[in-house]
NUZA-951825 format. One record per residue (C-alpha): x, y, z; residue in one letter. Coordinates in steps of 0.25 Angstrom, whole numbers, plus 5000, padded with zeros to 4 digits. Each point is the difference from the previous one (the first is absolute). Example, Ala and Ser with C-alpha at 12.3 -4.5 7.8 and 13.67 -1.06 7.14 Angstrom:
<sites>
<xx = 5049&yy = 4982&zz = 5031&r = a> .
<xx = 5006&yy = 5014&zz = 4998&r = s> .
</sites>
This chain:
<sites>
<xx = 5340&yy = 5190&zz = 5184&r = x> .
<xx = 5000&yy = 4997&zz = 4984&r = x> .
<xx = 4994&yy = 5007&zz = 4989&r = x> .
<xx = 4998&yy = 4993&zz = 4988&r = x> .
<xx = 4999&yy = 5012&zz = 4989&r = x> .
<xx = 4994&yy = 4995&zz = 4986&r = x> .
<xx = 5008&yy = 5002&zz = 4988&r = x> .
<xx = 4996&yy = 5005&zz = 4987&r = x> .
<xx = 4997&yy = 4985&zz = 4995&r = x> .
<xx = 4992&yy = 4997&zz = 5010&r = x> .
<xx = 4991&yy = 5012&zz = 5001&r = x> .
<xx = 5000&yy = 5004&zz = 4986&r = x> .
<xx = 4993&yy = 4986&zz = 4995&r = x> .
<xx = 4989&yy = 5002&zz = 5009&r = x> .
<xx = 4997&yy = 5015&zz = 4997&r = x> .
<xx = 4999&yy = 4996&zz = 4986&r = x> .
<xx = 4991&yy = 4988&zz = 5002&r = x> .
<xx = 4992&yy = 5009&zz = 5008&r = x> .
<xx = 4998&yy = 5010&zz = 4990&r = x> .
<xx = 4996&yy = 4986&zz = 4991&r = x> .
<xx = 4990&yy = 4998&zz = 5009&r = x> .
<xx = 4994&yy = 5013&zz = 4999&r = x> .
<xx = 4999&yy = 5001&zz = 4986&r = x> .
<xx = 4993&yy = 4987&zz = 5000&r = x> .
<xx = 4988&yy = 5002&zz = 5010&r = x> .
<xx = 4987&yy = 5001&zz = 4995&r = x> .
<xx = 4994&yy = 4995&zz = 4987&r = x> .
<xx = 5002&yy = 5006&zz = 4987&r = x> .
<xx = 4989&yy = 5006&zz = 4991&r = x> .
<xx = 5002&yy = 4987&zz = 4990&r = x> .
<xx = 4997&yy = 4990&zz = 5011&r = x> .
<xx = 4989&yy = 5007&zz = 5005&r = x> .
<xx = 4993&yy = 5000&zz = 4988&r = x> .
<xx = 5006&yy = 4986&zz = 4997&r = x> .
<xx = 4991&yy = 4997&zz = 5013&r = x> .
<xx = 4987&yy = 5005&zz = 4997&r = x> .
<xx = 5002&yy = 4993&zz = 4984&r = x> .
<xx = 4998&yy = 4986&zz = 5007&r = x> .
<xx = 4991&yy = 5005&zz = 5011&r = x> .
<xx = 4990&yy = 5004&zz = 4989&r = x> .
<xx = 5002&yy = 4987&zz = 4992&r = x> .
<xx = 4998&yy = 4993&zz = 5014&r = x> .
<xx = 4985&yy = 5009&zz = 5002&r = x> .
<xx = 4996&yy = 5000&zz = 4987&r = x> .
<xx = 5002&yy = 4984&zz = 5001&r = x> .
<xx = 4990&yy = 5000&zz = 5015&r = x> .
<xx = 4991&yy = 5008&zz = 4992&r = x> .
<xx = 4997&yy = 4993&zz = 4989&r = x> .
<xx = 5001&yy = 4985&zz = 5008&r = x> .
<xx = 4987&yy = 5007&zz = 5006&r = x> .
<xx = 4996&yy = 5006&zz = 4989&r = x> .
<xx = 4998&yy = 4985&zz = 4994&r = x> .
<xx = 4996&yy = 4995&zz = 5013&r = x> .
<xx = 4989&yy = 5010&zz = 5000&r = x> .
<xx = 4995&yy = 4994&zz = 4986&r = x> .
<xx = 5002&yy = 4985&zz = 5004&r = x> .
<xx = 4989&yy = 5002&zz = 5013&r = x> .
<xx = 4991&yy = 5008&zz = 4991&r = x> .
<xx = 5001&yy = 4988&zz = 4989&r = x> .
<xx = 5000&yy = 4989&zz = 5011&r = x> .
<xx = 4986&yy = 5007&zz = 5006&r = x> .
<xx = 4992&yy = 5001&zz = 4985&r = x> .
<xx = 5004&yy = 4984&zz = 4998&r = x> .
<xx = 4994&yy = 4996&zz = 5014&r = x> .
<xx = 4987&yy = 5008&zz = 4996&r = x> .
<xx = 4999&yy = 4994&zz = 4987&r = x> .
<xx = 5003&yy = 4987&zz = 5005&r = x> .
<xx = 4988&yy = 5004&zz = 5010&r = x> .
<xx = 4992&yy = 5005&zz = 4990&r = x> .
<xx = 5002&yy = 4987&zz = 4992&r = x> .
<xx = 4998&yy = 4990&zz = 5012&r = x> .
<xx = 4987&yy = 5007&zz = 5002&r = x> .
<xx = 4996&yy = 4998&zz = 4984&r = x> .
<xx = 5004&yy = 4985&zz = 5002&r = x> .
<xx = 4991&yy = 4999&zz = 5015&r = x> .
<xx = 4988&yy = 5006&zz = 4992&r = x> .
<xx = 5002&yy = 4991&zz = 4989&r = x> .
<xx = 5002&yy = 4986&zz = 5012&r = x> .
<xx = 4986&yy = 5005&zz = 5006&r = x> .
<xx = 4993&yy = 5000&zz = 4985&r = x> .
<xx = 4993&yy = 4985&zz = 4999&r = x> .
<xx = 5010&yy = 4990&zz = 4995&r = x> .
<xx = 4991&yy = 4996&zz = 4987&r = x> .
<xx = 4998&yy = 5017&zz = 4998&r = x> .
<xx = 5014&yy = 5002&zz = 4999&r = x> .
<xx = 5004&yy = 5000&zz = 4985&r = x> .
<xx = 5007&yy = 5010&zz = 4990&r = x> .
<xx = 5008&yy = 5011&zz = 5002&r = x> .
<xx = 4997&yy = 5015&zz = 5002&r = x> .
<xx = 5009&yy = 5013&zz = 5004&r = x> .
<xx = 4997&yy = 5010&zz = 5012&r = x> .
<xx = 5005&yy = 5013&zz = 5005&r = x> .
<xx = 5003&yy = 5004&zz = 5013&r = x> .
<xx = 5006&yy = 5012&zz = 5007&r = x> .
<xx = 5012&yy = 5000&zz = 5006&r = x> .
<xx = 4997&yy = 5010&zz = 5013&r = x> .
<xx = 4987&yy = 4992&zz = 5003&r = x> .
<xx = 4998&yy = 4988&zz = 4992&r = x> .
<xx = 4986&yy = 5006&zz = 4995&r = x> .
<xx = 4996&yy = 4996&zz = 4985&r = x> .
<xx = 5008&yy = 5009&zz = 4990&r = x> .
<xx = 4999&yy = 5001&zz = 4986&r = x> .
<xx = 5009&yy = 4998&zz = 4988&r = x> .
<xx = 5005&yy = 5015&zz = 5000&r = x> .
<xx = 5004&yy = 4999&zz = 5014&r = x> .
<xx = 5008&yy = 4990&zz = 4998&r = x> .
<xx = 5006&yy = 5005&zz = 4987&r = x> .
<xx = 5003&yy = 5013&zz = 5009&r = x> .
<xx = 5006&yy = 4991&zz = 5011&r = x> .
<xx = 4991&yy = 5001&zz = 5011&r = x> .
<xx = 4995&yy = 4987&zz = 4999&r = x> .
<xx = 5003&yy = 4986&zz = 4998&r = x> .
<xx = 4995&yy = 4989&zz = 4988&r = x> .
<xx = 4996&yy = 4987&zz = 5005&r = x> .
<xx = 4998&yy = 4990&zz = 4990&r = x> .
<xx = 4997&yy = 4987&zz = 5005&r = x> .
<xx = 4997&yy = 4987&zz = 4991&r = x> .
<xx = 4994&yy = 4987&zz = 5004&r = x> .
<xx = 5007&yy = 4986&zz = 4996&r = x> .
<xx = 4991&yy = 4988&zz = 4999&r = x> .
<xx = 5006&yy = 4987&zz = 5001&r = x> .
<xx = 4987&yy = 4992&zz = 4999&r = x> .
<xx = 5004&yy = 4995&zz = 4985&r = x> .
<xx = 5012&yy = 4993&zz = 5007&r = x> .
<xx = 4995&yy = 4987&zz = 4999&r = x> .
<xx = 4986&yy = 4992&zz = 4999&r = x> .
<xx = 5003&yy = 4991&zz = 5012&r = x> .
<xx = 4992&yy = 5005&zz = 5010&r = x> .
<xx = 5009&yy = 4997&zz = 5012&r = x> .
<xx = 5011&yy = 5008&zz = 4995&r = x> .
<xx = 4998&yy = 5012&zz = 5011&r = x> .
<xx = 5008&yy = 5010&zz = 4992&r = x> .
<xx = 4988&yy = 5003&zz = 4990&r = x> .
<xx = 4992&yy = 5006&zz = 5013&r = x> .
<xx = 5010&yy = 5011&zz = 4998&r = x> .
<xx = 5002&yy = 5013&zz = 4997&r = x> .
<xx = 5010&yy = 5010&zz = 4999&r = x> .
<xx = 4998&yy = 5013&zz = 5001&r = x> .
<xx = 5011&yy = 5012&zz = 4995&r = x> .
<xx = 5001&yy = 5014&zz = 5004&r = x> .
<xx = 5010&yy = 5010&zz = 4992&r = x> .
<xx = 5000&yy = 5013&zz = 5009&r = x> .
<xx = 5008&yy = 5009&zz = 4991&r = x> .
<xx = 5002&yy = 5018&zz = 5005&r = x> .
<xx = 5007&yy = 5011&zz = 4994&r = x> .
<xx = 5012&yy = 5007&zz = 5009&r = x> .
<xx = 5006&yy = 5013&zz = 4995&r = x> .
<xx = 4997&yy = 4995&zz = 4985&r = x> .
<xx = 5006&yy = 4984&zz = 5000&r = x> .
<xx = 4990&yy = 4989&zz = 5003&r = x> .
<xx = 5002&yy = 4989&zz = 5008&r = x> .
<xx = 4991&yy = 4989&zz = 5003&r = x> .
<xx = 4999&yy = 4987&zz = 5009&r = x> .
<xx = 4992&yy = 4988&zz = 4998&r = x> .
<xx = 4994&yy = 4992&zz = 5010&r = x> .
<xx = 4994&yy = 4984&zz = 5000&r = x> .
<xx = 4990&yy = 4994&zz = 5008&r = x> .
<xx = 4992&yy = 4987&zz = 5000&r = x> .
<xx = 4986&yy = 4997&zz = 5001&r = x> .
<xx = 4995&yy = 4985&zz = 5002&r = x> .
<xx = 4985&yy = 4996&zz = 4998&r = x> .
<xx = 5000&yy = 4988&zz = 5009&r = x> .
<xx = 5004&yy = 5003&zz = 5012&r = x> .
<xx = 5005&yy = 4990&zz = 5014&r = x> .
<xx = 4985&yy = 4996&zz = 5005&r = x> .
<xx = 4993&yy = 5003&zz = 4989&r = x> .
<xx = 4990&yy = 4988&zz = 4994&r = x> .
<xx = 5004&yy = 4994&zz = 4987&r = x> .
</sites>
């Protein structure tokens, strides 16, 4: 039977790493607040992506109501007869319900200004088969007010006189 006793080398190195290794478990006061620092930079970051994603959805949802509302200007406008449909004029909506509004309203930001314009092109030439002088063009402008900057949007349409069947 052998026994292998350690010498002083041998076991004194390893006694001293261990004592290292005591030292050194846990984390000190520096990196933990190290940690939270970027833990709150990364939060604060989350927050405000949604923060801005919040604002985009609530901008994205007044266009397509102003876009509505002005589709609807320019459909009323499309149903007018052609040869009644002329000048220009300005109309207020509301943006909960699309019902008439007034100028105020709108100047308080609870309702949109549709200004729409007609563009005659029957001046465009005296040949009377030129097909481009049975047409007119008709412009809308919807313009709203979102927390104190306004923004608008402008919309086209066409509206021809002679239509496919028609008698000449």
């Amino acid at each position: 039977m052998q026994i292998r006793l350690k010498g002083p080398a041998s076991g004194g190195a390893n006694l001293l790493q261990q004592e290292r290794i005591d030292q050194r478990a846990g984390y000190t006061l520096l990196e933990i607040l190290v940690a939270l620092v970027v833990l709150s930079v990364g939060v604060l970051g989350y927050m405000a992506l949604q923060f801005q994603s919040v604002n985009g959805r609530a901008f994205a949802r007044s266009m397509n109501t102003a876009s509505t509302a002005g589709i609807a200007s320019l459909e009323e406008m499309r149903t007018i007869d052609f040869d009644q449909v002329q000048g220009s004029g300005t109309t207020y909506r509301f943006r909960a319900d699309g019902a008439p509004a007034s100028e105020s309203d709108f100047e308080s930001g609870d309702a949109y200004k549709i200004e729409w314009n007609v563009g005659d092109f029957s001046g465009i030439s005296a040949n009377p088969n030129v097909r481009l002088r049975e047409l007119k063009t008709i412009y809308a402008v919807v313009r709203w007010k979102e927390k104190g900057v306004e923004h608008s949007m402008t919309l086209t349409t066409f509206e021809r006189g002679f239509k496919t069947g028609d008698q000449t």
